[in-house]
matplotlib code that plots the C-alpha trace (Angstrom):
import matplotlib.pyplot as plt

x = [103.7, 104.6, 106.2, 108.9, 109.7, 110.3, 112.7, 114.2, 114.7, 115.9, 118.4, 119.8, 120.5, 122.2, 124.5, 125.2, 126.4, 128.4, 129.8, 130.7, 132.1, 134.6, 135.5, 136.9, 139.3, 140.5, 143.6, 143.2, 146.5, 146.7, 146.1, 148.2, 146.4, 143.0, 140.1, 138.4, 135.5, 136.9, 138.7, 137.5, 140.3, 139.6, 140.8, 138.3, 135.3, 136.0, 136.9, 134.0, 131.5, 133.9, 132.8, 129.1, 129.1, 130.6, 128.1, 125.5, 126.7, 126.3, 130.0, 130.8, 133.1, 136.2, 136.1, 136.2, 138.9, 140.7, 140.2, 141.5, 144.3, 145.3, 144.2, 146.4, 148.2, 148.6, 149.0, 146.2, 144.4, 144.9, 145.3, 147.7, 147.9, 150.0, 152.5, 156.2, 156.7, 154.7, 155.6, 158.3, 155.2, 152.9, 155.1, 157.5, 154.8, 155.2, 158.8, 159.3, 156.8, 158.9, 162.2, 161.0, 159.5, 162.8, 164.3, 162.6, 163.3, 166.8, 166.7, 164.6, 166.7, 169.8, 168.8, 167.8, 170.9, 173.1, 173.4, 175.0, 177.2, 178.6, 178.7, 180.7, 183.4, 183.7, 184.3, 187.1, 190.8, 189.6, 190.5, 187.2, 186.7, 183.5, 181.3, 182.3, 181.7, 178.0, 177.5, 178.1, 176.4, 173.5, 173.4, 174.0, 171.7, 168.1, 165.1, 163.2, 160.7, 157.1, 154.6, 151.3, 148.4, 146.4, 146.5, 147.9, 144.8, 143.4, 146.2, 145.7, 142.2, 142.4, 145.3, 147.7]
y = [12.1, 15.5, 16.1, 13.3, 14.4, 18.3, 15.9, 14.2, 17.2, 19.2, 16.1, 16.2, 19.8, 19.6, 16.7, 18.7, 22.0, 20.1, 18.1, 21.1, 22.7, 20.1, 19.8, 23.2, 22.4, 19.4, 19.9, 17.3, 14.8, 15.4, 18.9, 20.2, 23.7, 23.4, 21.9, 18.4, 21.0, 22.9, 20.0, 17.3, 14.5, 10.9, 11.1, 14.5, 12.6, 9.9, 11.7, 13.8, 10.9, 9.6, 12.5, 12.4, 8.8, 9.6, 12.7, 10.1, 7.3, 9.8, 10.9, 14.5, 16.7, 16.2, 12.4, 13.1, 14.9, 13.2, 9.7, 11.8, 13.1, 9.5, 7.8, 10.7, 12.8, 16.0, 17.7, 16.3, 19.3, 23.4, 24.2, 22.3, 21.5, 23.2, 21.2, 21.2, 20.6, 23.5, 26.2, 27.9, 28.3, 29.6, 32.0, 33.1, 36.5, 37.3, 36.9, 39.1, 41.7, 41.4, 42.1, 44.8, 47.1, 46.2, 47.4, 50.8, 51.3, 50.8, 53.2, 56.4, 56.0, 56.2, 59.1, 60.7, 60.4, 60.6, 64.5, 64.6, 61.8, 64.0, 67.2, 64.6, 63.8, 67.9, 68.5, 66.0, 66.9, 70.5, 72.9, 74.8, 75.9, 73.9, 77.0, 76.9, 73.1, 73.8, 76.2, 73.6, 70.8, 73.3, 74.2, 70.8, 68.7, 68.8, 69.3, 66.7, 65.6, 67.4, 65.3, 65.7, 63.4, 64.4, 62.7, 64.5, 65.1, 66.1, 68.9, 69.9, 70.5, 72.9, 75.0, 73.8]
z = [206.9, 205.8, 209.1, 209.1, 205.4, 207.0, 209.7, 206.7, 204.6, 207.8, 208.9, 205.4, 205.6, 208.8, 207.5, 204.3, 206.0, 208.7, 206.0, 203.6, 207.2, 207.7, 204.3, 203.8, 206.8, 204.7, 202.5, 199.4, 199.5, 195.7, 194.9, 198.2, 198.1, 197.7, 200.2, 199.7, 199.0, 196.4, 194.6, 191.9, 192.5, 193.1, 196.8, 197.3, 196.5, 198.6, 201.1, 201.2, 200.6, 204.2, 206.1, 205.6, 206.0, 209.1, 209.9, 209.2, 211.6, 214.2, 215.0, 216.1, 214.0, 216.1, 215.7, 212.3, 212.3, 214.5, 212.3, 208.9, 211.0, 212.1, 208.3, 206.4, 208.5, 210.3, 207.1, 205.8, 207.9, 207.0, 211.1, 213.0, 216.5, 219.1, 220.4, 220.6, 217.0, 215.7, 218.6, 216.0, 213.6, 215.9, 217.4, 214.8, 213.8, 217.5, 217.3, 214.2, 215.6, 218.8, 216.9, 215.0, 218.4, 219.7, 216.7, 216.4, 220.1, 219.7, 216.6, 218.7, 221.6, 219.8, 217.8, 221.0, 222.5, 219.6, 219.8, 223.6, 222.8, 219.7, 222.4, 225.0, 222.1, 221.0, 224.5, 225.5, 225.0, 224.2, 227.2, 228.2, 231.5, 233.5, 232.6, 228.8, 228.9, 230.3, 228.4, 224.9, 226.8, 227.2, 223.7, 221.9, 224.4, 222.8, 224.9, 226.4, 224.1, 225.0, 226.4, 224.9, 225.7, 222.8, 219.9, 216.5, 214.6, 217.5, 218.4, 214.6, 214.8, 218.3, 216.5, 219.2]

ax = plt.figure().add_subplot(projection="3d")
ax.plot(x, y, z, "-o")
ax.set_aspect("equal")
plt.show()
């Protein structure tokens, strides 16, 4: 006896946290920005009293989802699917964070090369001889940057 009450008491359990799962994925239609779990409105309850109905009947989590999705909407759940109509939302952070590393590149290369471009426009229509015009291309074109494979705290710390 004791031991289908521990069943019971376990099944309940089970059916509770699976149901309090699927409920924080749930927008509420009338509150917009809060879970079925976190909201009190009229549609919440039901809607929760739905799902472990539905936990209870035996379905799996994705049939649940997939019969709120159809009942209410795509927007009815906080992640949306990936499919043509979502791909700007999806990838729009990569996009940005792509636009910005190309930005910055831009930025360091020009800076690099920003000095021998100014050296190119001092030299043209002045009369130098080629030696004189090495010798300013020498002078104004900085050094190649240094490559060092160790990281900057780590340089700081062996003094170099």
């Amino acid at each position: 006896m004791t031991e289908s009450k521990e069943d019971a008491v376990k099944k309940s359990q089970v059916v509770e946290a699976r149901a309090r799962n699927i409920s924080h994925n749930v927008r509420c239609t009338e509150c917009g920005s809060q879970s079925i779990e976190d909201s009190q409105a009229d549609i919440a309850i039901l809607l929760r009293k739905l799902i472990r109905d539905e936990i209870r009947a035996g379905k799996t989590d994705k049939d649940i989802y997939k019969k709120l999705e159809d009942d209410y909407g795509e927007t009815i759940l906080y992640t949306p699917k990936f499919d043509l109509q979502t791909a700007a939302l999806w990838l729009s952070p990569v996009l940005v964070a792509g636009a910005a590393a190309g930005m910055w590149a831009y930025n360091k290369h020009k800076q690099r090369t920003n000095v021998h471009v100014m050296a190119l426009n001092l030299v043209r229509g002045v009369a130098l001889t080629p030696k004189e015009k090495q010798t300013m291309l020498d002078l104004l074109t900085p050094p190649p940057p240094e490559r060092n494979t160790l990281p900057a705290w780590l340089r700081k710390r062996l003094g170099q």
